[in-house]
Structures are given as structure tokens and as C-alpha cells.
C-alpha beads as a LAMMPS data file, in Angstrom:
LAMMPS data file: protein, C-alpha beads

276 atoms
275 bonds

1 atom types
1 bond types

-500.0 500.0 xlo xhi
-500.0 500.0 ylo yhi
-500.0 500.0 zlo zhi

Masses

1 110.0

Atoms # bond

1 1 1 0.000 0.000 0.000
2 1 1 2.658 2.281 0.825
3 1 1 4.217 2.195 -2.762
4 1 1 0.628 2.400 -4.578
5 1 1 0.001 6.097 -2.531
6 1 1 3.944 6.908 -3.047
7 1 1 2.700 6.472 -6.776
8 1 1 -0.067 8.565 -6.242
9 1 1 2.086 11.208 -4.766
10 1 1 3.976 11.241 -8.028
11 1 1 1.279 11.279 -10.235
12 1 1 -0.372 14.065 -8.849
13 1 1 3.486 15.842 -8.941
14 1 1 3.178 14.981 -12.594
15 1 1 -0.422 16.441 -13.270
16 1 1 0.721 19.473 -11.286
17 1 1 3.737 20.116 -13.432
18 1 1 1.964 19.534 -17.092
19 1 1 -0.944 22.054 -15.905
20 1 1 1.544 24.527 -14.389
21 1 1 3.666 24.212 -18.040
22 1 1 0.369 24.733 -20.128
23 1 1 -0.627 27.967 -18.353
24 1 1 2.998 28.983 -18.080
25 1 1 3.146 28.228 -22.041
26 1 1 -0.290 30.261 -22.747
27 1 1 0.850 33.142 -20.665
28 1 1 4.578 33.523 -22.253
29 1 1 3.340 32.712 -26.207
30 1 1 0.559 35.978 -25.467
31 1 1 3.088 38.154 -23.912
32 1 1 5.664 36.909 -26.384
33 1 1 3.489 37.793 -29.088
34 1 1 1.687 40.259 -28.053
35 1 1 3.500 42.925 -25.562
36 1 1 5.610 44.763 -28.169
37 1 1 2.353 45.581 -30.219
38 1 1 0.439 47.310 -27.565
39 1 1 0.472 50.870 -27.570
40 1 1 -0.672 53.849 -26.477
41 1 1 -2.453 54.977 -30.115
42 1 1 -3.561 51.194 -29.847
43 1 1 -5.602 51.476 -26.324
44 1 1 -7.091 55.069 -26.842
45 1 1 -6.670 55.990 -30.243
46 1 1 -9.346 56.835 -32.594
47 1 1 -10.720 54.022 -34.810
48 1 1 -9.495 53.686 -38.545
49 1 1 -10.135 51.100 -40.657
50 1 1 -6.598 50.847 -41.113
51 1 1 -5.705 51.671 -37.920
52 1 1 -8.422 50.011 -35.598
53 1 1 -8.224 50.517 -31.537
54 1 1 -9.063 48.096 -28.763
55 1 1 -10.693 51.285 -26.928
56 1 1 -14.801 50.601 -27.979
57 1 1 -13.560 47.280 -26.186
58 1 1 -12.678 48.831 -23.010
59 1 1 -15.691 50.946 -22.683
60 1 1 -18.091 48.175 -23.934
61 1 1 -16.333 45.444 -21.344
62 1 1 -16.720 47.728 -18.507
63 1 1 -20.325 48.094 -19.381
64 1 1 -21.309 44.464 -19.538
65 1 1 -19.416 43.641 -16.114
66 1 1 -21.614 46.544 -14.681
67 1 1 -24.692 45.307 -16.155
68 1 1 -24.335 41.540 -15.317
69 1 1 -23.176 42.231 -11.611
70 1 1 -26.232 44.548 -10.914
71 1 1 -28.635 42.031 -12.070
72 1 1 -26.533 38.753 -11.040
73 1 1 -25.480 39.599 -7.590
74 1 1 -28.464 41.182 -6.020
75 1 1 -30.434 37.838 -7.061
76 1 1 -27.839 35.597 -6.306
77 1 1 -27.171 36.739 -2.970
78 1 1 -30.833 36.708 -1.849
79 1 1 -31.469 32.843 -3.650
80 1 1 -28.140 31.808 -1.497
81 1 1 -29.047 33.666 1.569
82 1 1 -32.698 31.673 1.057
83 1 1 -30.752 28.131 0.767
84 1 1 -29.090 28.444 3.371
85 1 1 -30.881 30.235 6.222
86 1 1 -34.657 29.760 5.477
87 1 1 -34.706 26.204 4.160
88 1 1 -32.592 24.684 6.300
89 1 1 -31.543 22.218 3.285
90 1 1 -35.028 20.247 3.357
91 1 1 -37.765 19.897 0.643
92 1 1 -38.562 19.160 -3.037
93 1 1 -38.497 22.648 -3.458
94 1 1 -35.136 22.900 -2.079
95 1 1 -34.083 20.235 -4.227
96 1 1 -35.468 21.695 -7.248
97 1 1 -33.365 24.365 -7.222
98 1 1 -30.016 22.604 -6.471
99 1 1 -30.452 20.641 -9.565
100 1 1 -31.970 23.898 -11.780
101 1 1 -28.243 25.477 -10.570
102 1 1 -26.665 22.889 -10.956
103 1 1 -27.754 22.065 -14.714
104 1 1 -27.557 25.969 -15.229
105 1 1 -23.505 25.697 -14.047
106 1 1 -23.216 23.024 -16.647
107 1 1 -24.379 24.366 -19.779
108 1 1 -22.685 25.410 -22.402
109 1 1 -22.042 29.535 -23.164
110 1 1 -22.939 29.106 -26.336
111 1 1 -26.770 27.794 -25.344
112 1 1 -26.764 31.041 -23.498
113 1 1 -25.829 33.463 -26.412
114 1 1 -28.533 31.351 -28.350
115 1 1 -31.166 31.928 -25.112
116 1 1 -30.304 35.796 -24.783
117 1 1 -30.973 36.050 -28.786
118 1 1 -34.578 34.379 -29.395
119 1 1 -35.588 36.322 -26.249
120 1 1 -33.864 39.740 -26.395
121 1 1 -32.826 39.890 -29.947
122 1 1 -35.953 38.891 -31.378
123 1 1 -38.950 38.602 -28.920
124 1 1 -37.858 41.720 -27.534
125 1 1 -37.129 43.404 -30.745
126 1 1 -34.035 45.354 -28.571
127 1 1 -32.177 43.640 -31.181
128 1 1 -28.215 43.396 -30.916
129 1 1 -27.175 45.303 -28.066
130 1 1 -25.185 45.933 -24.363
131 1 1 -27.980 45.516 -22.460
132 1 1 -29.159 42.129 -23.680
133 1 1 -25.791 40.623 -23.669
134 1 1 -25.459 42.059 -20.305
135 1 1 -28.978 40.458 -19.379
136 1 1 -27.456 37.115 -20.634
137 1 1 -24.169 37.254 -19.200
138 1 1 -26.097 37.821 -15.719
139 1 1 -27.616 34.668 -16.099
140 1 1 -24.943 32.881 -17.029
141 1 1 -23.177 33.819 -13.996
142 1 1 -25.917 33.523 -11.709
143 1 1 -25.370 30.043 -10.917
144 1 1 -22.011 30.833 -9.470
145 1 1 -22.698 33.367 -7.726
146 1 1 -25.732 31.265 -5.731
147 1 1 -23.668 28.540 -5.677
148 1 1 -20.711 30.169 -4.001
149 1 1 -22.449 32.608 -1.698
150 1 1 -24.259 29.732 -0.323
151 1 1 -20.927 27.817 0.540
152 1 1 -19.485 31.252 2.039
153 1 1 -22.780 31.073 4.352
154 1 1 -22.845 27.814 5.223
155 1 1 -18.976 28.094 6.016
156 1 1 -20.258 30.429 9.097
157 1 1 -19.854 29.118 12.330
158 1 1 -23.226 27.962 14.052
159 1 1 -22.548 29.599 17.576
160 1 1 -22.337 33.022 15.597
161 1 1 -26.523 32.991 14.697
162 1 1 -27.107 31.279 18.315
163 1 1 -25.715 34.016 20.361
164 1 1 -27.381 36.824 17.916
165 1 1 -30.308 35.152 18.615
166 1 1 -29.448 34.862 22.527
167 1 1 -29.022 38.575 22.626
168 1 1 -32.527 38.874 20.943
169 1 1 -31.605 39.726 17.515
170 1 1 -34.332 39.075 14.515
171 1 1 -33.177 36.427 11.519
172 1 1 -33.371 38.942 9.231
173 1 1 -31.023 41.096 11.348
174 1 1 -28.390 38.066 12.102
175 1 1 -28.244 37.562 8.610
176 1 1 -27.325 40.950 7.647
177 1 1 -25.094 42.031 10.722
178 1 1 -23.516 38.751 11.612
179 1 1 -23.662 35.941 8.659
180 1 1 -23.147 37.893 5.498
181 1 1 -19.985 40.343 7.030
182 1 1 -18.901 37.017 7.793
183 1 1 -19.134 35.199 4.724
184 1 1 -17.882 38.662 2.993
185 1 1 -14.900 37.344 1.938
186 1 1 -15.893 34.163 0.478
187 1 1 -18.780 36.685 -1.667
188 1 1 -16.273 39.263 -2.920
189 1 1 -14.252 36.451 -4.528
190 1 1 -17.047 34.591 -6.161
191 1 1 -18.318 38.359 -7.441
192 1 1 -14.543 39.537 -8.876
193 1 1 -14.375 35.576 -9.947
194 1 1 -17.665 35.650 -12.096
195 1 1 -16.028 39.021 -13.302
196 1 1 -13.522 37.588 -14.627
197 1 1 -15.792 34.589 -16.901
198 1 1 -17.589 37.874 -17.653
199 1 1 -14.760 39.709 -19.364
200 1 1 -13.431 36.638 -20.883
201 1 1 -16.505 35.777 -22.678
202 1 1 -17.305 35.426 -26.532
203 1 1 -19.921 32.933 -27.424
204 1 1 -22.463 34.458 -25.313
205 1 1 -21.747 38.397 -26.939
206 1 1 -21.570 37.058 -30.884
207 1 1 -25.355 36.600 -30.721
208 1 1 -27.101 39.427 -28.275
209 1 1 -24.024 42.397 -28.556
210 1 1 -23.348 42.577 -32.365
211 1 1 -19.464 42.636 -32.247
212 1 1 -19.727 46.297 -33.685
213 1 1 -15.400 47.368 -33.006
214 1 1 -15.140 50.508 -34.449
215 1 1 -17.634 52.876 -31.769
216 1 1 -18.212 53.178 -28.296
217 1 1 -22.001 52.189 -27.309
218 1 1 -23.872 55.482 -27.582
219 1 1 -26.434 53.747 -25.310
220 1 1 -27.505 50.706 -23.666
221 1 1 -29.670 49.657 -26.521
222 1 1 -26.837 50.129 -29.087
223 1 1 -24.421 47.386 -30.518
224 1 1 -20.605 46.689 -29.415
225 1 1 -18.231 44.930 -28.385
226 1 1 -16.198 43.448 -26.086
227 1 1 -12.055 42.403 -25.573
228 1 1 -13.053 38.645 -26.588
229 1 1 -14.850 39.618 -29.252
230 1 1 -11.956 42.342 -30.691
231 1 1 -9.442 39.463 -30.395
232 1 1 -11.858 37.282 -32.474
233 1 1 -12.624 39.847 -34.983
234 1 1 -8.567 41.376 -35.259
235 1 1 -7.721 37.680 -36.015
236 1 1 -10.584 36.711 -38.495
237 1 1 -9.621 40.183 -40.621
238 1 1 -6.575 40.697 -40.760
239 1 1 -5.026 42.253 -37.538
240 1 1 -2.666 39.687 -36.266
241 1 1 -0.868 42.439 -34.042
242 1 1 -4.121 44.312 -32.727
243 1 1 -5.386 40.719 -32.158
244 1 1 -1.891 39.571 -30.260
245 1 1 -2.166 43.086 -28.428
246 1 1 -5.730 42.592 -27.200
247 1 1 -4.788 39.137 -25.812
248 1 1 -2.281 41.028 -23.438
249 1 1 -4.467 43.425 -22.308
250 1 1 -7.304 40.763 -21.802
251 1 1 -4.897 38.281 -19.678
252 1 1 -3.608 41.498 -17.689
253 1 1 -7.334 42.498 -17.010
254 1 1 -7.933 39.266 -15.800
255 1 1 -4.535 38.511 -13.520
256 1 1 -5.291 41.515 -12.012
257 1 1 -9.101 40.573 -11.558
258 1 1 -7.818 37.517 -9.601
259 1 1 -5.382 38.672 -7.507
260 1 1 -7.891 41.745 -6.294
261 1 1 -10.308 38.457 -5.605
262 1 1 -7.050 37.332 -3.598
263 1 1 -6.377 40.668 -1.923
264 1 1 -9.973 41.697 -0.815
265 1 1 -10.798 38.291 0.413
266 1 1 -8.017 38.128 3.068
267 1 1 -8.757 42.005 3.444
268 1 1 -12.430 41.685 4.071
269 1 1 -11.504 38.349 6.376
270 1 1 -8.795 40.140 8.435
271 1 1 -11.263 42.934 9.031
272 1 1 -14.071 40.563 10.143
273 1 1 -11.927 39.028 12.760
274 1 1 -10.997 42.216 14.247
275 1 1 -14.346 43.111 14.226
276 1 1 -15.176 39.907 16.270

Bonds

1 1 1 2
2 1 2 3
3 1 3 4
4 1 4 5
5 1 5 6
6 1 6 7
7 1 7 8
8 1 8 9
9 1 9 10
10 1 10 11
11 1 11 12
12 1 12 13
13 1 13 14
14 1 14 15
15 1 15 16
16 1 16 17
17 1 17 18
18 1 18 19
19 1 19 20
20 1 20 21
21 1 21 22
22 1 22 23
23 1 23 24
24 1 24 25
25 1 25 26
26 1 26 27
27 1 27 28
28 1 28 29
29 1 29 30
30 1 30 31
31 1 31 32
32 1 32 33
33 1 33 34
34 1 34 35
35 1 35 36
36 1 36 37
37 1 37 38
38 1 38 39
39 1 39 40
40 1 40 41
41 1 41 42
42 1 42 43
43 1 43 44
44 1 44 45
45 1 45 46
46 1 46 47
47 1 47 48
48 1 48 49
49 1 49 50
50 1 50 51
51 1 51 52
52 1 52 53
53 1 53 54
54 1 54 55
55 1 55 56
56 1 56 57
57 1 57 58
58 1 58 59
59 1 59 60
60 1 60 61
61 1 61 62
62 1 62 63
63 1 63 64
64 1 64 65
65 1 65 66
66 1 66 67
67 1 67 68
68 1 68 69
69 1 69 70
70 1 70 71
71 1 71 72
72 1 72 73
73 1 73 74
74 1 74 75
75 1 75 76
76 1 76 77
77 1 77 78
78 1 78 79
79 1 79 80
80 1 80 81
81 1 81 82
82 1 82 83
83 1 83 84
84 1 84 85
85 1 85 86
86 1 86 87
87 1 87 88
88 1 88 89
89 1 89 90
90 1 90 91
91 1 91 92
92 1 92 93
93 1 93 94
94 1 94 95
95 1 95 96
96 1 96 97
97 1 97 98
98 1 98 99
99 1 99 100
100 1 100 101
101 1 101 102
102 1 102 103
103 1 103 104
104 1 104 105
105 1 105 106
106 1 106 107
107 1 107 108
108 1 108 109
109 1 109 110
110 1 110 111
111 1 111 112
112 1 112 113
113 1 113 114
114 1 114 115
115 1 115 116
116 1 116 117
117 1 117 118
118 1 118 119
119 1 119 120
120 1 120 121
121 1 121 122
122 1 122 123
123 1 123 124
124 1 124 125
125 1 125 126
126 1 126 127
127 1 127 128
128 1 128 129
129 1 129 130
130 1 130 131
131 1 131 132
132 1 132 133
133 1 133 134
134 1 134 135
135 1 135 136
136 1 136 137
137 1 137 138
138 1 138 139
139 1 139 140
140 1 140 141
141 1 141 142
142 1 142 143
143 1 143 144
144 1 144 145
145 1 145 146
146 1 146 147
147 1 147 148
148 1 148 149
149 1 149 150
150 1 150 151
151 1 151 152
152 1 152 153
153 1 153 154
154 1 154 155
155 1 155 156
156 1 156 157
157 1 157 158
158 1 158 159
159 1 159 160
160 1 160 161
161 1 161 162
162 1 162 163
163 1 163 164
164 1 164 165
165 1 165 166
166 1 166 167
167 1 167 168
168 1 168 169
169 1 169 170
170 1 170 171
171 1 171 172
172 1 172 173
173 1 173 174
174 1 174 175
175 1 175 176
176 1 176 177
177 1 177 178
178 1 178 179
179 1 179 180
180 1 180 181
181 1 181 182
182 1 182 183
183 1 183 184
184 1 184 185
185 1 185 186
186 1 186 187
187 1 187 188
188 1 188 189
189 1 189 190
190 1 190 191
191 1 191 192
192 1 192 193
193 1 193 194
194 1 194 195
195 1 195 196
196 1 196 197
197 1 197 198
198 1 198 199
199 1 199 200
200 1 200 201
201 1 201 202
202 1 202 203
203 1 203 204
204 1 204 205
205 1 205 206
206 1 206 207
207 1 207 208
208 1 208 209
209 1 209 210
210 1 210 211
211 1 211 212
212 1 212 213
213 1 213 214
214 1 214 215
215 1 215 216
216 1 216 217
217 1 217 218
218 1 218 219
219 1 219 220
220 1 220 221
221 1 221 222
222 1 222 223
223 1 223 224
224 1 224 225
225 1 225 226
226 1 226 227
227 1 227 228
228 1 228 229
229 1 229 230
230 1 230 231
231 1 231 232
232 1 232 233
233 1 233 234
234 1 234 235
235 1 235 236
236 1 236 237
237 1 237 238
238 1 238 239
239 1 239 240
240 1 240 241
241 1 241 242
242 1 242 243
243 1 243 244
244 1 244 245
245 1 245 246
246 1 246 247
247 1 247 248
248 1 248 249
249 1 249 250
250 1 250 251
251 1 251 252
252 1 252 253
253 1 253 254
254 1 254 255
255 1 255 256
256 1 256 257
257 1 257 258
258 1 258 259
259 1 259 260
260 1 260 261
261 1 261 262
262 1 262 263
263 1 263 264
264 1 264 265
265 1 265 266
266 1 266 267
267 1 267 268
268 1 268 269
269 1 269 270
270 1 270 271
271 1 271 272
272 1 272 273
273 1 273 274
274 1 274 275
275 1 275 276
């Protein structure tokens, strides 16, 4: 037995090297390719055909994250804090929505892009634009946001709602003065973390956004773009170099997203325990 889980040990040394090579790989051929084209004409410039800018990308990414978190957190947060202190994990009801997350989690993007344009493309007649690929991004994120809010609040020690309650607290005011600033690190990270599958989505924006590169949004209801979709359009016409650039600034954008998620989780968790 001892040499089968000493063969284990080196297996999972072996997995753990091949994945860390892979990412190291991805992360050096984009920079490689990529770093020397970015500029500052490039980021802010004005859009020419010949001459295109990653700027409409910026603006239209910002506005999608902003329009997916509204919607996706507020309802997320409340369906988690309903799991987990209201149902107390019983009842077909309760099971019913486990498996509706659950299968939501699983599907594929591309099912979502296809949902968010029969409804908002069509039935709505918004046709393409930020708002509806905002809508659909929301929901798309929605299951991890429930899912991981409701493991942040379920994380929270027991004792912590008895004594509230000793003291002669309501539910509603446990939850929201003892159980959520608890569980506020665990929430910020799945947010910036379902930020981050935001920014670095395409399939989902091809069919409700328009993939319209060379303007900034004049309103909700108009076309765009995002990063993922400029690096899929630079590459498909002929902009190897704005398409190599755009990869940079889209893999910045997102190491930085996750090591916020790092730094405001042990922030928000050092804070707490003072607080206690």
C-alpha cells in the first residue's frame, strides 16, 4: 500500500507540473506575441479602418461587467441567503433548485448566447445590443454566484446565529449584521471571480451584442463589443498584431481581476476578525 500512494504522490506531482507548463506556455506565447504591439495609439486611439483601436472594447467590457453584476449579484445573494438560512436544506423545493443550478452551471455559453438572442434579440425586438448581452451574461453567472455565496454562508460558524439570537436579535437582522460580514470574503471572490468569466466571454456576446469594433455604445440599446470579441474579430480580418495586443491586455485584465479576488478576500476576512 505504501508504494501504490507513493505512486499517487507522483502522479499528482506529474499532473501538477503539465498544468503549471500549459498555463505557463499560454501566458509567455501571449506576452511573447503580443506585448511589443500594444500601444498607447492602440488602447485610446481613434478608430481607422486601417488603424483600428481596442478602446470601444474597453468601454463596452466595462459596461457588460456593470450590467451583469447589478442584475446577477443582487439575485444571487438573496437565492443563497434563502438556501441556506430559510430552508434549512429540506424539501422538493429545495431540491429543485439545487439541480436547476446545478444544470444551469453546466451548460454550455454558447446555449446562453442562443437563449439571450430568441428572447432579447428577437422577442424583444431590442435587437443586438449591451444591455441584452449584459442580461445574458447575468444569467450565465448567476449560478455561481448562488452557488458560491451559499458555501461562504454555510462556512459560518453555528454559535455566531445562536448568540445573535441569545441577545434577541431578529433572523433577518443576524443575517445581515452577523452571517453575510462574515461570509464577505468568500462573496467578494465569487463576485470579482464571475467578473472575470464575464470579461473573458465570446460565445455568449456574438449573438445578443453585435461585435460592432469601431464605436463606443452610444447607449444601452446600441451594438458593441467586447475584448473577446476584438481578439476574435482582429484575427478573423486581418489584424494579427491588434489581435496579439488585445490578448495582453485581456490576460492582464484578468490577472489583475484575480489577484484583487485574492487581496480583498483576506482584506475583508482580516477585518471581520478584528471586528469579532
Amino acid at each position: 500500500m505504501r508504494k501504490f500512494y507513493s505512486a499517487l504522490k507522483i502522479v499528482c506531482y506529474v499532473a501538477l507540473g503539465v498544468s503549471l507548463t500549459a498555463l505557463a506556455a499560454i501566458v509567455v506565447n501571449v506576452l511573447v506575441n503580443g506585448a511589443g504591439k500594444l500601444s498607447f495609439r492602440l488602447l485610446f486611439g481613434q478608430y481607422k479602418s486601417a488603424s483600428p483601436t481596442v478602446f470601444p472594447a474597453l468601454v463596452g467590457t466595462l459596461q457588460l461587467v456593470l450590467i451583469a453584476i447589478l442584475i446577477a449579484v443582487p439575485v444571487g445573494t438573496g437565492c443563497a441567503i434563502f438556501l441556506a438560512e430559510y430552508t434549512n436544506n429540506k424539501g422538493k423545493f429545495v431540491k429543485a433548485i439545487r439541480i436547476a443550478t446545478e444544470t444551469l452551471a453546466g451548460i454550455p455559453s454558447i446555449v446562453y448566447g442562443l437563449f439571450g438572442y430568441l428572447i432579447f434579440v428577437v422577442a424583444f425586438g431590442w435587437g443586438y445590443s449591451m444591455l441584452g448581452g449584459g442580461i445574458t451574461l447575468a444569467i450565465m453567472i448567476l449560478p455561481t454566484v448562488v452557488r458560491s455565496t451559499e458555501e461562504s454562508l454555510l462556512a459560518v460558524q453555528s454559535g455566531l446565529r445562536e448568540g445573535a439570537y441569545a441577545l434577541g436579535a431578529s433572523k433577518v437582522r443576524t443575517i445581515f449584521k452577523i452571517v453575510l460580514p462574515s461570509a464577505a470574503s468568500g462573496v467578494v471572490t465569487a463576485i470579482i471571480l464571475s467578473i472575470g468569466r464575464v470579461v473573458s466571454e465570446s460565445a455568449v456576446l456574438i449573438l445578443t451584442v453585435g461585435m460592432v469594433v469601431n464605436k463606443v455604445p452610444e447607449t444601452l440599446l446600441s451594438p458593441g463589443t467586447s475584448l473577446a470579441l476584438d481578439i476574435y474579430y482582429f484575427a478573423s480580418h486581418g489584424y494579427p498584431n491588434e489581435a496579439a495586443a488585445t490578448a495582453v491586455v485581456l490576460l492582464i485584465f484578468v490577472i489583475c481581476l484575480n489577484l484583487l479576488a485574492s487581496g480583498a478576500g483576506k482584506l475583508i476576512k482580516r477585518k471581520t476578525g478584528e471586528a469579532k
